[in-house]
VOGU-3710 file (C-alpha; in Angstrom, 3 decimals, decimal comma):
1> xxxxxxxxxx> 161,929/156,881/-66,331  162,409/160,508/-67,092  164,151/162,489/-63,949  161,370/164,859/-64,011  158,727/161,728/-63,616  161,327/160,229/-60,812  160,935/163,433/-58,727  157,371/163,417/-59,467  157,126/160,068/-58,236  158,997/160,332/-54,904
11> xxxxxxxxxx> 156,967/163,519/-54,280  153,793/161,920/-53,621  155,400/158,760/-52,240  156,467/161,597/-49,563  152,925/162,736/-49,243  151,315/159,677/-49,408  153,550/158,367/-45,924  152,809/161,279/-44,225  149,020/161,405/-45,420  148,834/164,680/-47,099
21> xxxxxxxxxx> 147,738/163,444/-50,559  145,025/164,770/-52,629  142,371/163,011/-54,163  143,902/163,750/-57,624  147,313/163,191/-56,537  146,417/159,741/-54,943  144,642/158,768/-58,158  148,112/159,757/-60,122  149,724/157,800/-57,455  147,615/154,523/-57,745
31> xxxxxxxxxx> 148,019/154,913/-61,677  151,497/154,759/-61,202  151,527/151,816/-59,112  149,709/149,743/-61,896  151,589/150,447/-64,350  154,184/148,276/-64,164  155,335/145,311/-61,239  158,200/146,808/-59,958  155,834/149,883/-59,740  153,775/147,943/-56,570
41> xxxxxxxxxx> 156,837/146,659/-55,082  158,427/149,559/-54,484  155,524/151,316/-53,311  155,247/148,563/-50,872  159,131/148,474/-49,525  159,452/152,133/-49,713  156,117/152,452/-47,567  156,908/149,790/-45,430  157,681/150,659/-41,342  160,559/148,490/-41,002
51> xxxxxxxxxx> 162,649/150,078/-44,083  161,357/153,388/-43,182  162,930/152,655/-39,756  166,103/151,260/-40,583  166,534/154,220/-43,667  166,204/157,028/-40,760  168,676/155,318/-38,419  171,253/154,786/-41,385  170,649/158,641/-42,136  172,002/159,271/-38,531
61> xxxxxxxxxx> 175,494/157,962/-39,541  176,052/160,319/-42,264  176,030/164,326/-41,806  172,546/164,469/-43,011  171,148/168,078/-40,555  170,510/170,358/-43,475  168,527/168,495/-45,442  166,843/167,163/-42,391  166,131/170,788/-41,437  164,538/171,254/-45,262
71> xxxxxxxxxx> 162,026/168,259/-44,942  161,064/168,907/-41,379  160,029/172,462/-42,916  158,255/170,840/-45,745  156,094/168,629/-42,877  155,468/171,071/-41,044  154,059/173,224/-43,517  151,798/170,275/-45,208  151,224/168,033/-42,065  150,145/171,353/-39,370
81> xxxxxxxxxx> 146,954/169,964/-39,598  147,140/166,344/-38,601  147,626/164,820/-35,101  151,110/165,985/-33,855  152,420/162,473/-32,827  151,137/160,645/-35,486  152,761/163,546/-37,747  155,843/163,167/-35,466  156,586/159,413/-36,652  155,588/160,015/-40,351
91> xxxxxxxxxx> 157,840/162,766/-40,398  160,693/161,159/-39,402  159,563/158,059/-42,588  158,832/160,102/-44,751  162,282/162,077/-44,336  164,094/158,518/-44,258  162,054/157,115/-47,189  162,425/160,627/-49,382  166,162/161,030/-49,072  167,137/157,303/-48,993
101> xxxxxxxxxx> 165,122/157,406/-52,933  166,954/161,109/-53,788  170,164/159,515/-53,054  169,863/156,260/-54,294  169,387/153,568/-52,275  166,116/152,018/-54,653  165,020/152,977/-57,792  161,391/152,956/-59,168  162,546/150,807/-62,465  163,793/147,822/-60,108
111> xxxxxxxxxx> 163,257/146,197/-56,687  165,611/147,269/-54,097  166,077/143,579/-52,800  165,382/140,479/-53,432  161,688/139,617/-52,021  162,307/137,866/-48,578  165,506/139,529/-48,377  166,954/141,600/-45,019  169,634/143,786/-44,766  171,449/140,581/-42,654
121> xxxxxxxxxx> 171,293/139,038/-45,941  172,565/141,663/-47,795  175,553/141,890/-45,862  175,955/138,170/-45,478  176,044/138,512/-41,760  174,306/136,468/-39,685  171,465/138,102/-37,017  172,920/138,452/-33,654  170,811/140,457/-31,039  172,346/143,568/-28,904
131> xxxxxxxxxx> 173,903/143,331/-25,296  171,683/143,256/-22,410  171,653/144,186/-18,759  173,431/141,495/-17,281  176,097/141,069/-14,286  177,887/139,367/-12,389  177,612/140,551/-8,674  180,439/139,468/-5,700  179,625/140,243/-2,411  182,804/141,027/-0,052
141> xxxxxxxxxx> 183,454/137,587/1,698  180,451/135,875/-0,681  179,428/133,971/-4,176  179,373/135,265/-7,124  175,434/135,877/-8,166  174,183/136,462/-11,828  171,718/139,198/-12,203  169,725/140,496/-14,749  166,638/142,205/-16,245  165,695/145,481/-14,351
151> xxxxxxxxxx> 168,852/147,421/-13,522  167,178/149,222/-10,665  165,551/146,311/-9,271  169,122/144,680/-9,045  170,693/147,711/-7,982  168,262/147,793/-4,584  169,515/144,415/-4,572  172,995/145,251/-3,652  171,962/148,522/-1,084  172,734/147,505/2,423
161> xxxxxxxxxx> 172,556/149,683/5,613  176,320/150,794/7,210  177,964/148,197/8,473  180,633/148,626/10,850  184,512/148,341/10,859  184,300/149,670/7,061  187,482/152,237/7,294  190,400/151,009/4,918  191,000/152,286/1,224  188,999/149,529/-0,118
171> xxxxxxxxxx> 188,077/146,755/2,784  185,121/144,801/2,776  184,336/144,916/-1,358  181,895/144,446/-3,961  182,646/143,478/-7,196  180,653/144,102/-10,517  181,228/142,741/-13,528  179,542/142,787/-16,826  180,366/139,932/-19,271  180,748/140,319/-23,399
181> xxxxxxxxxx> 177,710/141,532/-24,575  176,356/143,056/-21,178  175,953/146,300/-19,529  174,373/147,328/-16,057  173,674/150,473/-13,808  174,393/150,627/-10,716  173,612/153,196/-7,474  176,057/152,781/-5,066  175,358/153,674/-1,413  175,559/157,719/-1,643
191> xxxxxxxxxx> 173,463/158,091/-4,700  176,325/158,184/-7,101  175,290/156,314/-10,195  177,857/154,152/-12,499  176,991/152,243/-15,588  178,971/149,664/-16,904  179,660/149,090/-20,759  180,468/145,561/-21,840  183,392/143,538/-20,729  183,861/145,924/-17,523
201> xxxxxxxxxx> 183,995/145,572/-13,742  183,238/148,055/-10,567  184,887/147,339/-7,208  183,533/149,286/-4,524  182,823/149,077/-0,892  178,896/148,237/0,791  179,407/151,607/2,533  181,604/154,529/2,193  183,338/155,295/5,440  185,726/157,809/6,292
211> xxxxxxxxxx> 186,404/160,829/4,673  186,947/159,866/0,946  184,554/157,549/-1,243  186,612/155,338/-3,202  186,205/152,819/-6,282  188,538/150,545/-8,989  186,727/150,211/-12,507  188,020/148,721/-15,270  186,816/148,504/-19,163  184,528/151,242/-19,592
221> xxxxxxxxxx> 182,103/153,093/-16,897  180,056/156,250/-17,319  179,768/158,098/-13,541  177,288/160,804/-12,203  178,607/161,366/-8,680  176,854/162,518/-6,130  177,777/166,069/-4,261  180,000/166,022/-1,440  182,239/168,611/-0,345  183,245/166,848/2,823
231> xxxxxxxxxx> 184,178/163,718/1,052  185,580/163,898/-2,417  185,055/160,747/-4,822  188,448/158,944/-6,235  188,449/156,241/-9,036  191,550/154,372/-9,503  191,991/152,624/-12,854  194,858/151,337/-15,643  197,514/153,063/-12,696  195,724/156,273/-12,825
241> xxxxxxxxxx> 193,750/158,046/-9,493  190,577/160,345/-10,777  189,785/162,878/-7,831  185,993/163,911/-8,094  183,609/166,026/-5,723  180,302/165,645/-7,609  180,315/165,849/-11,765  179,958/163,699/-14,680  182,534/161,879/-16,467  183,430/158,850/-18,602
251> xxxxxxxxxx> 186,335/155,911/-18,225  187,189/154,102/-20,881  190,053/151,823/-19,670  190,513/148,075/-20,914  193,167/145,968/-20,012  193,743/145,516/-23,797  194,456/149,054/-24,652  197,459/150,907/-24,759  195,489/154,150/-23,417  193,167/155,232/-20,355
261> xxxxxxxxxx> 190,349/157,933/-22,053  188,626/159,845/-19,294  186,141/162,317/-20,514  184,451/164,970/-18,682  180,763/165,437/-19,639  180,269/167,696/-16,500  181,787/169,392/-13,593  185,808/169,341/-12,927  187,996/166,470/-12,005  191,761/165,646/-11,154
271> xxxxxxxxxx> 194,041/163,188/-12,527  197,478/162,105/-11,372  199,601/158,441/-11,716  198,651/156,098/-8,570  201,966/155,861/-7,786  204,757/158,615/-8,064  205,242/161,937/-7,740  203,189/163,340/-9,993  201,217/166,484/-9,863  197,330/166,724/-10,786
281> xxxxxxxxxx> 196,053/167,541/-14,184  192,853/169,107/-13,975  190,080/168,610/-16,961  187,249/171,228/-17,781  184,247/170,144/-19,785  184,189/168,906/-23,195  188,076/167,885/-22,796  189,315/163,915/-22,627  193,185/162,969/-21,034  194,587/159,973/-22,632
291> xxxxxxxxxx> 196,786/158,071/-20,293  199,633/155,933/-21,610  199,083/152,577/-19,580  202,904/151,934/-19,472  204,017/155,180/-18,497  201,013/156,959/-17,356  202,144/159,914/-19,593  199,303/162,243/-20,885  197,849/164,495/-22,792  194,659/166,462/-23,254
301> xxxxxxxxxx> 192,680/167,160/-25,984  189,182/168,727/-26,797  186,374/166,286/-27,576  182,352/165,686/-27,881  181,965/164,850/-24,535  178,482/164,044/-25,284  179,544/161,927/-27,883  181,782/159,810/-26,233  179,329/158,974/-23,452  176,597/158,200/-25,609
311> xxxxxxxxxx> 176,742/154,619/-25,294  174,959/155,078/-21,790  171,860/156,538/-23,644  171,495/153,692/-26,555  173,969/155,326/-29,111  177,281/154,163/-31,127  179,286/157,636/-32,024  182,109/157,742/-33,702  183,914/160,478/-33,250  187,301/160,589/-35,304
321> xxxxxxxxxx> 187,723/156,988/-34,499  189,179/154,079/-36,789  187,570/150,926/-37,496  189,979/148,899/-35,409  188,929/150,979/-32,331  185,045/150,361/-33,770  184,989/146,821/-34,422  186,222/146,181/-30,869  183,887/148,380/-29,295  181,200/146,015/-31,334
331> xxxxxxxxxx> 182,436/142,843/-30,940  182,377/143,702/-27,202  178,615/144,514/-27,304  177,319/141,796/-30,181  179,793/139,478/-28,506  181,507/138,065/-32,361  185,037/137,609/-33,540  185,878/139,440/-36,564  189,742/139,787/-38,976  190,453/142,129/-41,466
341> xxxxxxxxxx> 191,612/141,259/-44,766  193,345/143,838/-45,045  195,327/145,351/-42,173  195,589/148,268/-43,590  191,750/148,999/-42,849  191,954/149,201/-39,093  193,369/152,889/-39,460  190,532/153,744/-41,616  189,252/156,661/-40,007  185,204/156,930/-39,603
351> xxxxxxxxxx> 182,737/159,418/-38,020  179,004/159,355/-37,587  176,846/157,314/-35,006  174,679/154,167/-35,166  171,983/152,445/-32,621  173,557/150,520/-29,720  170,179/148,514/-29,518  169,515/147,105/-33,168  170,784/144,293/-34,802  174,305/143,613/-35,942
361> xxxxxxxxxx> 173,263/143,034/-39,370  171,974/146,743/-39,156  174,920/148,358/-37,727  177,300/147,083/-39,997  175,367/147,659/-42,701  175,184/151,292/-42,076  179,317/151,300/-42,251  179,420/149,208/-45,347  177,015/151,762/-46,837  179,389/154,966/-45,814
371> xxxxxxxxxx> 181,924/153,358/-48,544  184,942/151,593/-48,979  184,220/148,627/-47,019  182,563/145,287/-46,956  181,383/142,867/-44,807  180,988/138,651/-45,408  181,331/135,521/-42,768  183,997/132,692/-42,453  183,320/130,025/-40,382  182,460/132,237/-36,801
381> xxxxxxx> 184,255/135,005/-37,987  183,147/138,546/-39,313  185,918/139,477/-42,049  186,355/142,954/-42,767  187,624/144,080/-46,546  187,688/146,273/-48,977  184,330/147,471/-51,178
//
């Protein structure tokens, strides 16, 4: 097929998703579809919702805004008429399914899998589902409950009126803690709200009494922190004391890594060694402190703040990180094993985002498609090597 009749071709592809096809350009359209097989079958997989779908969320990995910004021109110029949500979702097809062609990802003179074929297939990885809202919830002096389902619900679940004798740095404690391949939100008695990322765990008392509110976290938390200049808001974690009086703010601190990252999103906070003498470090916004855990010696350097707390809104970014630090954050979340071939990989340096709700299978796939890397199975194991 001639380049000029390719372009052709995913031209009206384009305007046939998003319905703004003429009656001459459909009847080119259909003619094209008949005249060979392969024709049909890639006018069905290229029109199809679920590769539409997965195309656009691939796009969001790769640095993909400008010619975003072009097609979104293009539909609104030839969609204006139609109904705006139903335009809305084509749009964002049609974009997926025009630049996944452009660039490559199926030609017209072939199929662009096998029929029956998924992407989990493709990669030779096996389906395995996203996290969930899960928890495991320890009342001070009490059993250890599983909850589930509606985060809110639970979280009414844990409020309890004041009791008394509650003074004491942390006396009388909760514990939360999410397992591999869980997550939870939580509002804790003065209307701060923490949510927990995989493998993580909130101590914190029923009520907050005194003149300080105080909690331990561990793993990886995301807090919005109620206002209260009469009682500022510590978190202790991996030897390190974060001083807060109402702001926004990520904690990334598992006991497996060498490093405490705190992030603040919004507002100003304080850090300083639990122990020692110390003096405070004070962060701004858009800035993250990384905390030796051995040493407590840090540093501070700018960052996406945004970015790094997107897991609390349903997104993977990776900003600057390496594939060791990525395949742990997804192993903790799809709840696998993995090894890489090649050692060598883990420094691999990656940026981009994927969806923290789809499947494994479609995650990975994204990074195997960004280059250089492959994905297969042995025995339980995901091994990582080179493309």
């Amino acid at each position: 097929m001639s380049q000029e009749r390719h372009d052709r071709v995913v031209w009206l592809l384009y305007k046939c998703i998003i319905g703004a096809l003429s009656s001459e350009e459909h009847e080119e359209l259909e003619q094209w579809r008949k005249e060979d097989p392969s024709h049909e079958r890639t006018y069905q997989r290229l029109t199809h919702v679920r590769f539409l779908e997965q195309e656009f969320r691939r796009l969001k990995l790769v640095d993909a805004e400008r010619p975003m910004q072009d097609m979104r021109a293009r539909i609104r110029r030839h969609a204006a008429s139609s109904r705006r949500s139903m335009v809305r979702r084509a749009a964002i097809w049609a974009t997926a399914a025009l630049v996944a062609v452009v660039c490559g990802i199926g030609y017209f003179g072939r199929t662009l899998w096998p029929a029956g074929s998924g992407d989990a297939e493709v990669a030779g990885i096996p389906s395995l589902p996203p996290g969930k809202t899960q928890v495991v919830f320890t009342r001070a002096g009490g059993k250890p409950v599983v909850l589930d389902g509606d985060s809110a619900r639970n979280a009414r679940i844990m409020a309890r009126r004041p009791q008394p004798g509650g003074q004491g740095r942390l006396a009388q404690l909760n514990k939360l803690a999410t397992p591999r391949g869980g997550e939870f939100r939580v509002m804790l008695e003065d209307s701060t709200e923490v949510w927990l990322n995989a493998e993580s765990q909130l101590v914190y008392p029923e009520t907050f009494a005194g003149d300080e509110r105080r909690v331990a976290v561990s793993g990886e938390a995301y807090f919005k922190v109620a206002k209260d200049s009469l009682r500022p808001f510590y978190v202790e974690t991996g030897g390190m004391e974060v001083r807060v009086y109402g702001t926004e703010f990520n904690i990334q601190a598992y006991g497996d890594d060498a490093h405490v990252y705190t992030t603040l999103v919004k507002g100003s906070i304080a850090l300083k060694p639990l122990r020692g003498s110390g003096g405070e470090l004070v962060l701004t916004p858009g800035h993250q402190a990384v905390s030796r855990t051995d040493d407590q010696a840090t540093f501070v350097r700018p960052v996406n703040a945004a970015a790094v707390a997107s897991w609390h809104e349903g997104r993977f970014s990776f900003e600057e990180q390496t594939l060791g630090q990525i395949m742990q954050t997804l192993s903790r979340w799809y709840a696998f094993e993995y090894e890489f071939a090649d050692p060598g990989l883990e420094s691999t340096v990656f940026k981009g985002s994927a969806p923290r709700y789809g499947d494994l299978a479609e995650v990975l796939s994204i990074l195997e498609k960004s280059g250089g890397i492959a994905f297969g199975v042995k025995g339980e194991k995901i091994i990582i090597t080179n493309h």
